[in-house]
C-alpha atoms as an extended CHARMM CRD file, in Angstrom:
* protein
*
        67  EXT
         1         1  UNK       CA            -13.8600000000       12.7330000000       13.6060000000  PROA      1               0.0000000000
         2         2  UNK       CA            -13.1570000000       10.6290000000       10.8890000000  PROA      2               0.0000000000
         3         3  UNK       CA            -16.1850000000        8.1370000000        9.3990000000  PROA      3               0.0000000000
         4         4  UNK       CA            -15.6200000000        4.5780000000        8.6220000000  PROA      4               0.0000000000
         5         5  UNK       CA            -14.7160000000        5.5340000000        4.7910000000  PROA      5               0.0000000000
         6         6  UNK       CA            -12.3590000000        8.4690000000        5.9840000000  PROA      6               0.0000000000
         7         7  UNK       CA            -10.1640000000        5.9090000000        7.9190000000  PROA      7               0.0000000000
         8         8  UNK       CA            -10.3780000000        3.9370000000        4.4780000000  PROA      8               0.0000000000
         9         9  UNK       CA             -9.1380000000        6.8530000000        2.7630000000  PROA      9               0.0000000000
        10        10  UNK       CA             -6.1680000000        7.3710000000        4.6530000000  PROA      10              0.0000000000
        11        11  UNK       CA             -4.9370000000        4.1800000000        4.7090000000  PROA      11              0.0000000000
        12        12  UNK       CA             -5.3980000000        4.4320000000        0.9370000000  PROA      12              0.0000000000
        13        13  UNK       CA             -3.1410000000        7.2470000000        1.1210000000  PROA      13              0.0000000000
        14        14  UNK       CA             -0.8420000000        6.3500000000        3.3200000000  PROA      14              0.0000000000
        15        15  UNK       CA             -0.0670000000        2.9730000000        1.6790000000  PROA      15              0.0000000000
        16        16  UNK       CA              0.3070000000        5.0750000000       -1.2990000000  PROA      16              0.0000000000
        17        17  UNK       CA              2.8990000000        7.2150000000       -0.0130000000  PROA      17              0.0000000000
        18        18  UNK       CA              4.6610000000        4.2190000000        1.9020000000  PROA      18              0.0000000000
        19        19  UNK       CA              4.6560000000        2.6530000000       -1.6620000000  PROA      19              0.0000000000
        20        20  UNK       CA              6.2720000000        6.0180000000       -3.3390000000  PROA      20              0.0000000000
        21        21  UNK       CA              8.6490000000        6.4280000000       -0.5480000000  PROA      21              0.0000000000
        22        22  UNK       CA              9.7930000000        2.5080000000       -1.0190000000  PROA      22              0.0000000000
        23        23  UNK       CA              9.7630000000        2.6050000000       -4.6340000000  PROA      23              0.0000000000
        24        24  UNK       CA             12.2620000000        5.6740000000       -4.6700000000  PROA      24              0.0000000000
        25        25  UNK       CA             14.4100000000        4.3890000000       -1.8420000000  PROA      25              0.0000000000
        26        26  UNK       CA             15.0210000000        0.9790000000       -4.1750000000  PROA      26              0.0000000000
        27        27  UNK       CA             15.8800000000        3.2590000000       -7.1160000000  PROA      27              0.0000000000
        28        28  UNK       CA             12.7210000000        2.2020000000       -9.4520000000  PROA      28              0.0000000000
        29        29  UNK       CA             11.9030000000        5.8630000000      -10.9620000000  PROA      29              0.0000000000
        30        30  UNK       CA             15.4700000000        5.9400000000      -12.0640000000  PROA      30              0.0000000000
        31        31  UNK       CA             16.9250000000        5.4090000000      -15.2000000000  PROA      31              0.0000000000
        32        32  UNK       CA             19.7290000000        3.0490000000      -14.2930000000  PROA      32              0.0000000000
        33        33  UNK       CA             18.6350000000       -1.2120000000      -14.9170000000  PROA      33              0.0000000000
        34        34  UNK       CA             17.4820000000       -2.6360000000      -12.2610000000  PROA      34              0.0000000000
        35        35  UNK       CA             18.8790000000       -5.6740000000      -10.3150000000  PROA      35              0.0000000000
        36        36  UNK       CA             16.9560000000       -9.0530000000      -10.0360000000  PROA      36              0.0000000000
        37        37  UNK       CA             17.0990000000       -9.0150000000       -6.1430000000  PROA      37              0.0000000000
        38        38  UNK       CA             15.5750000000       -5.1850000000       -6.4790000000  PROA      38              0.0000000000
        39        39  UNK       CA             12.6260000000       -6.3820000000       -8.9040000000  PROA      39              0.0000000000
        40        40  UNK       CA             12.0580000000       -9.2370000000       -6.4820000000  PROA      40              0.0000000000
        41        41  UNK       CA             11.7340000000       -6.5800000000       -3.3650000000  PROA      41              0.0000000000
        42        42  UNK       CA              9.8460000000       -4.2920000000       -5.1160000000  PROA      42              0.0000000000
        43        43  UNK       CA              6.9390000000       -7.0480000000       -5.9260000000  PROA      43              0.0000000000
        44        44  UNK       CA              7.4570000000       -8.6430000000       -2.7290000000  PROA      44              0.0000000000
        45        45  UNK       CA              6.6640000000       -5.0500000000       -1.4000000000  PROA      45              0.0000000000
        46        46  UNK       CA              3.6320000000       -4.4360000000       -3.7110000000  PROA      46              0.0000000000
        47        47  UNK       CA              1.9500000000       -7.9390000000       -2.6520000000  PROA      47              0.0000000000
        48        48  UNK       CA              2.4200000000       -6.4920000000        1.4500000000  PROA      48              0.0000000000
        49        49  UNK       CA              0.4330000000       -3.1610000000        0.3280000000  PROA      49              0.0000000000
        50        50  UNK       CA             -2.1510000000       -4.8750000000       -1.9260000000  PROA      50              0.0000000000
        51        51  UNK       CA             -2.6990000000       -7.2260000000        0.9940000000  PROA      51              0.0000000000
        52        52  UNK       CA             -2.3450000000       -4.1540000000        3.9360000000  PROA      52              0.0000000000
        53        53  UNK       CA             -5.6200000000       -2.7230000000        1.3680000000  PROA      53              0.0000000000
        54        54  UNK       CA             -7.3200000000       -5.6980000000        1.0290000000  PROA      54              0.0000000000
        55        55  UNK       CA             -7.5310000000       -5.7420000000        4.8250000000  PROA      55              0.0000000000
        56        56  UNK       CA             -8.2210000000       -2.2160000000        5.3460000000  PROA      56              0.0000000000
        57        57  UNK       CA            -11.2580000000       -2.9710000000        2.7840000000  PROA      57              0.0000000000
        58        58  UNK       CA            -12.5690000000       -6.0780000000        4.5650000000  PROA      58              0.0000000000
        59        59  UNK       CA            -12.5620000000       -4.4450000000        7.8780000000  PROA      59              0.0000000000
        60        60  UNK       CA            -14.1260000000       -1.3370000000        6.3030000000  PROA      60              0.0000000000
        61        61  UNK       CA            -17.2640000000       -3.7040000000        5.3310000000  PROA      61              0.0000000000
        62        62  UNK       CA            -17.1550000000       -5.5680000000        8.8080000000  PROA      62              0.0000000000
        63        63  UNK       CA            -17.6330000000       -2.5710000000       10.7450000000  PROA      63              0.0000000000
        64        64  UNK       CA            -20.4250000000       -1.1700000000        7.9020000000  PROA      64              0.0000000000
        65        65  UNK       CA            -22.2510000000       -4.0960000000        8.4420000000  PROA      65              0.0000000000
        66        66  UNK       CA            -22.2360000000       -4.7920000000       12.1070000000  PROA      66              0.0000000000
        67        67  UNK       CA            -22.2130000000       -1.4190000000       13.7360000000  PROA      67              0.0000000000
C-alpha cells in the first residue's frame, strides 16, 4: 500500500499527465499561433493544477502531522 508521500507522488503525476493531455488537446506543442481565448484556457488550466498540488501538498503535511 501506498505511504502518505506515494499518494503525493501520484497526484504529482497524474496532474502532470492531465496537464500534457490538456495542453495537446488545445494545440500548445504545435507550431501554428495561438488564439487569445486558447492562451487564456491554457493559464486558466495551469492555475486549477497548481492549486489541485497545492492541496495535495497541504493535505500531505496534515496527515504527517496528525496521524
Amino acid at each position: 500500500m501506498l505511504g502518505k508521500f506515494g499518494i503525493f507522488a501520484v497526484i504529482i503525476i497524474l496532474v502532470f499527465l492531465f496537464f500534457l493531455v490538456i495542453s495537446y488537446g488545445a494545440g500548445s506543442f504545435s507550431r501554428k499561433e495561438k488564439k487569445p481565448e486558447i492562451k487564456k484556457y491554457l493559464k486558466s488550466v495551469n492555475a486549477l493544477l497548481i492549486f489541485i498540488i497545492i492541496v495535495g501538498a497541504i493535505l500531505m503535511l496534515f496527515l504527517q502531522f496528525f496521524s
